[in-house]
N, C-alpha and C positions, 0 to 999 in steps of 0.2 A: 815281549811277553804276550803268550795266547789272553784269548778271552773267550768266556762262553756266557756269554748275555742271559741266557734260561736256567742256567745252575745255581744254587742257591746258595750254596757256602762259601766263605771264606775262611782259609785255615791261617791263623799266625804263629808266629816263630814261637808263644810262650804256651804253646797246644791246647789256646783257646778255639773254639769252632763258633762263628759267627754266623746261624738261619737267617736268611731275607724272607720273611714270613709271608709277604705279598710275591713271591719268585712263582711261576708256574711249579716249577718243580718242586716246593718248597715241603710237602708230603713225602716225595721219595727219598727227599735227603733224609728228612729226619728220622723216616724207618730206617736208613743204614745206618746213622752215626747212634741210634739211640743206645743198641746193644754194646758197646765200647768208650760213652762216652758222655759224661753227667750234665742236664740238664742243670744250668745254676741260676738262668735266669730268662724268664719271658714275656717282656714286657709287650707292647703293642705294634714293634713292628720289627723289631731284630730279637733274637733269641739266643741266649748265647752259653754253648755247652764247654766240657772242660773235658781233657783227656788229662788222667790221673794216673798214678801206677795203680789204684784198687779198681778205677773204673776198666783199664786192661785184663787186669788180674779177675775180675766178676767174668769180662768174656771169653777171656779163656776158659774158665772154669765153666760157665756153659755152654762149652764146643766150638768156641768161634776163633778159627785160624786166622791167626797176625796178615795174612795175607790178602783175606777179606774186609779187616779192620782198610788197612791201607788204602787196597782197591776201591773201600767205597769212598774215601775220603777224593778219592782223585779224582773217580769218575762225577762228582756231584760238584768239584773245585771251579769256583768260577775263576779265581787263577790259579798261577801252578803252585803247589803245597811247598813249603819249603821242606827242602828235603832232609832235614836236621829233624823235623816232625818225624818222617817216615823211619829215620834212622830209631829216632828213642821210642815209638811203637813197638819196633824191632828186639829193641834191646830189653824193654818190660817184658814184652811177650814171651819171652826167650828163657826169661827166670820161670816162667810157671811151669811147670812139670818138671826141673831139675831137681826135686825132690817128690819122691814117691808115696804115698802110703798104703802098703796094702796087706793083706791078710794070712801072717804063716800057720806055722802047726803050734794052735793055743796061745798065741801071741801076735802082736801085728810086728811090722815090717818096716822100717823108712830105708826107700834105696835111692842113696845119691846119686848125677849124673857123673861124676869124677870126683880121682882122689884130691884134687885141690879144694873142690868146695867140701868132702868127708871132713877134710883137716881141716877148715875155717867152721863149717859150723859143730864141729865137735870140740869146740873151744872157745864157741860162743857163750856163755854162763849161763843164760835164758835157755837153750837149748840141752847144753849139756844133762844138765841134772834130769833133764827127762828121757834119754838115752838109757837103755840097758847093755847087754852083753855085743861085743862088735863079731857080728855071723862073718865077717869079710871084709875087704877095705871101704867096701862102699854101702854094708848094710848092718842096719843096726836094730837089734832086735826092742820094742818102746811095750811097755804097759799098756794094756787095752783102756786103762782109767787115764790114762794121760793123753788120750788123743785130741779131744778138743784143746787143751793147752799145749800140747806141741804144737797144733796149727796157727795157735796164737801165736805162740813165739816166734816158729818160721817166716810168717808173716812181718814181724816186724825186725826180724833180720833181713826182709827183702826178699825173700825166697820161699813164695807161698805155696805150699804141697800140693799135689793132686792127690788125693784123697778117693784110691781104688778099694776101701775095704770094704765096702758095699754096707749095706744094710740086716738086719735082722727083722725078716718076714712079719712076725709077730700072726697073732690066731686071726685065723678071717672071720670077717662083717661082712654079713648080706644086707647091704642099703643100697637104694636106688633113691633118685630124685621124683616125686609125686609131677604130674602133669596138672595134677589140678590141688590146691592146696588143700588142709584139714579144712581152712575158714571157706572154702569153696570159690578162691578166684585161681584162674588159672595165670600161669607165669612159665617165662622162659628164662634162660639165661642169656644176659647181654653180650654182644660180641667180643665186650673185650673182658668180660667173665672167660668164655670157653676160651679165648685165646691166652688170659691167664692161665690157668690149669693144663693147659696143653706144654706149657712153657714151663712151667712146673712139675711136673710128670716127667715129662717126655717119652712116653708111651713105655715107660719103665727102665729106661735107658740106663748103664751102670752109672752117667752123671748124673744122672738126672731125677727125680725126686726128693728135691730137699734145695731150699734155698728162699729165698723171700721176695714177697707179692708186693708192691706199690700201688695203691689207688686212693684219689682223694675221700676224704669225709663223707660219707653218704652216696660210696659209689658201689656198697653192695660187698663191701669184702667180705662178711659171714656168710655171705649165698658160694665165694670162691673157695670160702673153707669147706662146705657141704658139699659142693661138684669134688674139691679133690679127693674128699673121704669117698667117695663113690668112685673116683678113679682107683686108688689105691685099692679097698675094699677090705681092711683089716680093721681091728680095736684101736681105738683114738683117743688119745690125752690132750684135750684142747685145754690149754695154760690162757686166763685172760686177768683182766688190772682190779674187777671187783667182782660183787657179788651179784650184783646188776647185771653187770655181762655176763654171768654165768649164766641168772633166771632169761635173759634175751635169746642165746646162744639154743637154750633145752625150750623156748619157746619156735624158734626156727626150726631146728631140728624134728619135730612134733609136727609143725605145719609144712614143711613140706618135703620130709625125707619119708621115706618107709620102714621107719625105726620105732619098733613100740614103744609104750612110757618104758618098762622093765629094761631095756635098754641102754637106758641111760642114768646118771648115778652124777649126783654132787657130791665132790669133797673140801667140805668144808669146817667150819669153827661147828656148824650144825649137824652134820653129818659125814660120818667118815666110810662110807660104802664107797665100792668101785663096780663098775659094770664095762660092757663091751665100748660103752661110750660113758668116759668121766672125765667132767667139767671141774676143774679148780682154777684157783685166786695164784698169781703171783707172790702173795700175804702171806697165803697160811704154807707156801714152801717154804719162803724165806725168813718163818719163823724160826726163831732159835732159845734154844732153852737156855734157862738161867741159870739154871744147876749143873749142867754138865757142859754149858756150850756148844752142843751137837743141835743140827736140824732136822728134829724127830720125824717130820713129813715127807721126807725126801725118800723113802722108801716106798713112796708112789711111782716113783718113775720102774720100780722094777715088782708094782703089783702084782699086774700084767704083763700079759708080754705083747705090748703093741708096737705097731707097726706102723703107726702116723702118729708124733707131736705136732698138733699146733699152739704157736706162740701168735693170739692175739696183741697186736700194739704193740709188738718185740723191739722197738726200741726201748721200751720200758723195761726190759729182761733184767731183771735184778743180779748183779755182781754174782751172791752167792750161789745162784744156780749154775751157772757159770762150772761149778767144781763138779757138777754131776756130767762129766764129761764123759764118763763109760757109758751112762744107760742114753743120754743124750745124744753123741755121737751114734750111737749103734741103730737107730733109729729114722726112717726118713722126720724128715723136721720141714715145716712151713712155717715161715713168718708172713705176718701179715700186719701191713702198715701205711698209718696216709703220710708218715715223710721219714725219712731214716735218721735225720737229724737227733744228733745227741750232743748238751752242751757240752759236755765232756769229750767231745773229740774223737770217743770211742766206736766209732760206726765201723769201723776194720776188726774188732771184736764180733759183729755180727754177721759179716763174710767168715770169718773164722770159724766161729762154732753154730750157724746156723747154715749159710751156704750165699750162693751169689744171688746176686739181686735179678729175678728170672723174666722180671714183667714190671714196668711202668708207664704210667700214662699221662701228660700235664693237664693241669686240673681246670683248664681252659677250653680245651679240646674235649672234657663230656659236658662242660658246661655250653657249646654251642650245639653239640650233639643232643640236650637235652635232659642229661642222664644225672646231672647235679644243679642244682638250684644259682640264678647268677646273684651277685652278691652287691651290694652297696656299702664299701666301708669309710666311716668318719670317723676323726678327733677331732673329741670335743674338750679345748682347752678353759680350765677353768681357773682365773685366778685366787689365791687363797686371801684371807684377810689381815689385813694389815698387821694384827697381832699372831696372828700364826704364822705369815711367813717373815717375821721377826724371831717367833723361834725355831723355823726352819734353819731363819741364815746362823744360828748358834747351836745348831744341835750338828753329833758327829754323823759323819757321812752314813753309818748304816740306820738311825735314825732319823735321819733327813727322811731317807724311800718313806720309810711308814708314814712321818708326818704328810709328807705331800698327799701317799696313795689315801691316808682316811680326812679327807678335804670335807669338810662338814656342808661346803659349796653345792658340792657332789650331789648332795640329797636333792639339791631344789632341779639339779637338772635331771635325776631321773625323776622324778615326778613330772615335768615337763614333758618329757618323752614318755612316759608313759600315758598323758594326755593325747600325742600327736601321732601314739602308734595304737589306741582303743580300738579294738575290733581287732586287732592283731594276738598271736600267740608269742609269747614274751618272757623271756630267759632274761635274768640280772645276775651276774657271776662275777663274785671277784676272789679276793685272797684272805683278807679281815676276817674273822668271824663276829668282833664287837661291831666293825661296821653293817655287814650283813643283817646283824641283828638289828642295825638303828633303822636302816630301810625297810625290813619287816616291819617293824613299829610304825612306821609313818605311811607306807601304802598299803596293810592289812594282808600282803601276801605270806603266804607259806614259804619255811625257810628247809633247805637240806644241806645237812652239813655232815661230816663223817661223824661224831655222833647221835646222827640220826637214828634208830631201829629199822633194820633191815624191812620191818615189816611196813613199816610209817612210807621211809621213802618209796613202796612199790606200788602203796595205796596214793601216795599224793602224782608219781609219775602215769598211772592210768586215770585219775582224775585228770590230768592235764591231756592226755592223749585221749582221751573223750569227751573235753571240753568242760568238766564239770567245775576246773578254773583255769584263768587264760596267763597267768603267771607265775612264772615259778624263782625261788630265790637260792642260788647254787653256791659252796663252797668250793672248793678245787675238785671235790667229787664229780663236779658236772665237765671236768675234763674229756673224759674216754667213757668209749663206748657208750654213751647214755642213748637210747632209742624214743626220740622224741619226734617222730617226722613232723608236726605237724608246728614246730618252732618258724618262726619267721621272722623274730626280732632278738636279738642278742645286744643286751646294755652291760658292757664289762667295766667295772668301778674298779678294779684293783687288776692288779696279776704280781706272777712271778719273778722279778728284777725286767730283763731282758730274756726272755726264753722265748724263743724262736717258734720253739715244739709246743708250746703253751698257747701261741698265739692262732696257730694254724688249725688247733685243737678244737678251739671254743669255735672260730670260724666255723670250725666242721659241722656243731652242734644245729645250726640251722640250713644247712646248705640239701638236706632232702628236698628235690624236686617238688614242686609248687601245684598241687592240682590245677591251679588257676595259671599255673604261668608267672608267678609274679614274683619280683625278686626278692633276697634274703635283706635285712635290715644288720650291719653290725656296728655299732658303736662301742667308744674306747674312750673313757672320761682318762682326762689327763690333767695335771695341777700343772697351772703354768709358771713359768720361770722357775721350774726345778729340775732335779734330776730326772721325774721319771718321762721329761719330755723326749733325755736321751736314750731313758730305756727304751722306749716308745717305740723310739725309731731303730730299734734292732731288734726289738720283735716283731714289727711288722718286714724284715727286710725279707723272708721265706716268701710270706703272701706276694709280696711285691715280686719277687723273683718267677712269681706263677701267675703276673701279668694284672694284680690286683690292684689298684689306687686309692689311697686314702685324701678324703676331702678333709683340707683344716677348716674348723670354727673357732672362731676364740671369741669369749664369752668377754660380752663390757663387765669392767672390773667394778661396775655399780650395783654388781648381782647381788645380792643380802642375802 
């Protein structure tokens, strides 16, 4: 068996990819395998990627031939690949473009590669019903409203479409990006900003514009949304999770595009104007009325006639929109995300009707680079008291979580921490809202919770962004999007069961770059000897995967 001492990879039989992170080479491998092959885990000295049929299927779908897939594998193999690998590469790659979709006279197109796959998936039941008239053995004429759910479905018959029916232009936007902001500092974009947006564009290419962005928590993705609107240069439907990230979103845009106010337009519960640039909520689409059952908002996507959606935080993309598959497909689309992970399994839903994944970067590599804040994270195990986890051990399993998560314990340690992080800017988030509330009470901090008033939370989030308080007390709202750079301590008392995407979330919320340099604080209070020990440890397994370590404490169970 060869060997090459300086190559970094090894490939195994079950089409994991194993980086030697200290390899000379260990850079160039990873720029080849990255485009074809999922990053799952990066710890501190091995790094270990997965070839999938959808990680295949994303590179095919951004131009990248099975041939170069292979090629890089071999040439970076520090022994030889087994060739059962190169064979089932082959064999994925093979499936994408044996179904077509593209654009007839007033209706689209799907053109099989042969009449044996016509008759298999024209008798697939997922398929079928979204079939119209058969133009020929091998084409079938589909409803322009049915194309994001035919990709779906193809998809999970195994035979993902290429997808040639182009786009619809939508009316041009004259924006450019400011060299010097409104607030008067000047800024550029990061390398692996323009290298995103290039990757995403593709200088207008028929694949190319439409598909989604990865980068971690505070590594600038609204700056990749504003460079690609200036690529594109059309009317923009930016879709984001609140109302916060809308007022963030039309505060970037302002500072440093060349977009007058009149330009841009909220559609919200508050205002329902639309402009060449309109900001809405995930919320108020996927609102549904209660007298007819229809979602009366959804006649925004064909207001205007734009020519960029973006989906801030698209792993969030609510099911219903989902069904606006005519105006949605017909549109280039960006997603934009710090991890694709969806509990539900459903991430081949977002290749589907958003596009492939164009641009990722692991969240270790901007953090040596400098470009995200590094991170210190602990659990802090706390035992509950002898009469409470007597009726932990008697309460039902779904009752247990709450008992554990609202540990009355809990309180004495973050006040502790809040002593040892003073002089620090200081995030306390959990799930509770009676809990939340009890910590309010006891440390004098302001609390934000979804029923906050829109106007409350934007006065207490610039109070804290200008220091006029150094803590803030968050309900699940302080999940996405919250623009707080100047957080540097995160005390999380509760979460979401096991949510992975939960976990990586709050993480993000203090990971902005440190003027001083200095690293992010996260803590994760945990009740010990319960369940949410095991939650615990599977919401942290994403960070972990991206090379993160958590220190245990366990608290003497003399604590009062």
């Amino acid at each position: 068996m060869s060997y090459v001492f300086e190559n970094a990879l090894i490939i195994q039989s079950d089409r994991s990819v194993l980086l030697e992170v200290h390899s000379p080479r260990a850079d160039a491998a990873r720029n080849a395998v990255a485009p074809f092959a999922e990053l799952i885990k990066s710890p501190e000295h091995i790094h270990t990627y997965q070839i999938s049929p959808l990680s295949v299927w994303n590179a095919r779908a951004a131009g990248m031939p099975v041939s170069e897939m292979i090629a890089a594998l071999r040439s970076h193999a520090k022994y030889p690949m087994p060739e059962a690998v190169a064979q089932e590469i082959e064999s994925l790659g093979s499936r994408y473009g044996l179904t077509v979709i593209e654009r007839g006279d007033g209706h689209l197109l799907l053109k099989m590669a042969d009449l044996p796959l016509a008759e298999l998936l024209s008798r697939n039941q997922a398929v079928a019903k979204l079939l119209g008239d058969r133009s020929s053995d091998l084409v079938f004429q589909v409803n322009a409203a049915n194309r994001g759910v035919l990709k779906q479905a193809l998809l999970a018959a195994g035979y993902p479409a290429e997808d040639l029916a182009g786009y619809v232009e939508g009316d041009a936007l004259a924006i450019e990006l400011r060299a010097i902001s409104q607030a008067g500092s000047s800024f550029n974009l990061r390398h692996y900003q323009t290298e995103a947006v290039a990757a995403f564009y593709q200088a207008g290419r028929a694949q190319g514009g439409s598909g989604v962005i990865v980068l971690p928590c505070g590594a600038g993705k609204t700056m990749v949304g504003l460079a690609a609107m200036t690529a594109v240069q059309s009317n923009t439907l930016v879709l984001t999770s609140s109302l916060t990230s809308v007022r963030q979103w039309r505060r970037e845009l302002l500072d440093k595009t060349t977009l007058p106010e009149d330009a841009i337009s909220e559609y919200s519960g508050e205002s329902k104007q639309t402009a060449p640039v309109t900001l809405a909520t995930y919320q108020i689409l996927s609102y549904r009325s209660s007298r007819d059952g229809e979602f009366p908002h959804f006649k925004l996507f064909s207001a205007r006639s734009w020519g960029l959606i973006i989906y801030d935080e698209v792993h969030l993309l609510p099911a219903p929109i989902f069904r606006i598959t005519a105006e949605l497909q017909a549109r280039r689309r960006l997603g934009l995300t710090a991890t694709l992970i969806r509990e539900d399994g459903k991430e081949g839903d977002v290749f589907a009707l958003i596009g492939p994944k164009r641009y990722d970067v692991p969240w270790r590599e901007l953090e040596v680079q400098g470009f995200i804040a590094a991170a210190e994270c602990r659990e802090i195990r706390v035992p509950q008291a002898p009469e409470r986890q007597m009726e932990y051990a008697l309460a039902d399993k779904r009752r247990q979580f709450r008992i554990a998560a609202e540990n009355p314990r809990k309180y004495e340690v973050v006040q502790s921490l809040l002593q040892k992080e003073a002089g620090h800017r200081i995030l306390i988030i959990g799930e509770y809202l009676d809990q939340l509330k009890q910590i309010a009470q006891r440390t004098g901090l302001p609390v934000v919770t979804g029923k906050t008033p829109q106007p409350e939370r934007d006065r207490l989030y610039e109070q804290f962004r200008f220091g006029a308080i150094t803590g803030l007390i968050l309900s699940r709202v302080g999940n996405f999007a919250l623009d707080l750079p100047d957080a540097d301590v995160l005390i999380q008392v509760s979460g979401k069961y096991g949510s992975r995407q939960e976990e990586a979330q709050r993480l993000g919320r203090v990971l902005r770059p440190k003027i001083d340099g200095h690293s992010a604080h996260f803590y994760t209070l945990v009740s010990l000897r319960t369940c949410e020990e095991e939650f615990a440890r599977h919401r942290q397994v994403f960070l972990a995967e991206q090379g993160y370590s958590y220190q245990i404490e366990i608290i003497n169970d003399a604590v009062s």
